[in-house]
C-alpha positions in Angstrom: -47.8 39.6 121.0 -51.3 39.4 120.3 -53.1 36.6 121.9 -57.5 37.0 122.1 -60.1 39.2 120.9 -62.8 40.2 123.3 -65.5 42.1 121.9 -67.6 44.6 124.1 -70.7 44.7 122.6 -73.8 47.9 124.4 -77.1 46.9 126.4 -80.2 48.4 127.1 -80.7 46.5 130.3 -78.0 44.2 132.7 -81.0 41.8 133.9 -82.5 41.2 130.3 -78.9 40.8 128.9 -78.0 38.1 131.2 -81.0 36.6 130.9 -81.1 36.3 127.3 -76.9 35.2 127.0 -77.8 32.5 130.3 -80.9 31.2 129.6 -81.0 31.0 125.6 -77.4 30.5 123.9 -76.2 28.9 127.3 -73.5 31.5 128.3 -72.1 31.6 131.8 -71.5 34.9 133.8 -67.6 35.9 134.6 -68.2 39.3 136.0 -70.9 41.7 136.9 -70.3 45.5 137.7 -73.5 46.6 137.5 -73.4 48.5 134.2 -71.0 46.2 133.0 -71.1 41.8 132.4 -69.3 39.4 131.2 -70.4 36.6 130.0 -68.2 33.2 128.8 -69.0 30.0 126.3 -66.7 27.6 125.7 -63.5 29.3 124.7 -65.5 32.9 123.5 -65.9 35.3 126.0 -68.2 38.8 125.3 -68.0 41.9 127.6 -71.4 44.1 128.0 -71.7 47.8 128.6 -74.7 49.7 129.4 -76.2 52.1 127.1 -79.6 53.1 128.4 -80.1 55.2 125.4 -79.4 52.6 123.2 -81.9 52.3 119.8 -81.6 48.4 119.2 -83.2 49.4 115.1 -80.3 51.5 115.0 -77.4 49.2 116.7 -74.6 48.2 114.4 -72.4 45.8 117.1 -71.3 42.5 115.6 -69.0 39.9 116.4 -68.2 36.9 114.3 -67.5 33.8 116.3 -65.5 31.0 114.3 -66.7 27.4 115.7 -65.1 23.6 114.9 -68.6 22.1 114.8 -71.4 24.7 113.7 -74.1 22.0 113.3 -73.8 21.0 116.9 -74.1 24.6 117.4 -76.2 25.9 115.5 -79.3 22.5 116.5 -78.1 23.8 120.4 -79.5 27.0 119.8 -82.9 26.2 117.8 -83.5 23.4 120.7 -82.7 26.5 123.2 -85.2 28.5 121.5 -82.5 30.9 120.1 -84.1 33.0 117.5 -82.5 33.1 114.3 -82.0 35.8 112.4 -84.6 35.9 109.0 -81.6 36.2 107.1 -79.6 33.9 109.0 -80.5 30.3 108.6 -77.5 27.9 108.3 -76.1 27.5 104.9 -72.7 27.2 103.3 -71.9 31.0 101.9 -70.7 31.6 98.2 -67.4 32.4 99.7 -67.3 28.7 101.4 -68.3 29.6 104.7 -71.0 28.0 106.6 -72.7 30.0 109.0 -75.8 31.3 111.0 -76.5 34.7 112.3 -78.7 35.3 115.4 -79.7 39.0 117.3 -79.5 39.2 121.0 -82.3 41.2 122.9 -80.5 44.6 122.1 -80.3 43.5 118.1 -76.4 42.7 118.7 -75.8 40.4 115.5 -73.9 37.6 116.6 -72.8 35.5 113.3 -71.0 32.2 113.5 -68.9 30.3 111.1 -66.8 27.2 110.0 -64.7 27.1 107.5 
């Protein structure tokens, strides 16, 4: 039986990774290999791999996170100084989703939303 998703998202760099996930959207590291982290928020854990070649105009990896208070959220991040995406403000979606999107320091999108 299925149980969790863990998504394994590429990085340039180990050190600016950590530091982004750590300092900005308040991560905690699980694991570091080197060329591989993990990193952990509340329930929602992400892995990283390295990928020195890695174009961040040019990287596609995305992860939706589903969240039970996406205010609380999303006022966390902007008094973190999380960038948010241009395109990613919070607002309720035509489908009836409300979410914000933000890029990590490799362009990762990261988009989260409540039902």
């Amino acid at each position: 039986m299925l149980t969790v998703v863990i998504p394994k998202l590429p990085m340039r760099n180990t050190f600016a990774t950590k530091e982004f996930y750590l300092n900005k959207p308040g991560f905690t590291k699980l694991g570091d290999c080197g060329d591989y982290i993990i990193m952990k928020k509340d329930n929602f854990e992400i892995h990283f791999f390295e990928f020195k070649d890695l174009d961040p105009k040019k990287n596609y990896g995305q992860v939706y996170i589903r969240t039970n208070n996406i205010e609380n959220a999303y006022r966390e991040f902007l008094n973190n100084n999380v960038s948010i995406h241009p395109n990613g403000a919070l607002e309720t979606k035509f489908w009836g989703q409300k979410e914000f999107s933000l890029l990590d320091s490799d362009h990762n999108l990261l988009t989260f939303g409540q039902v």
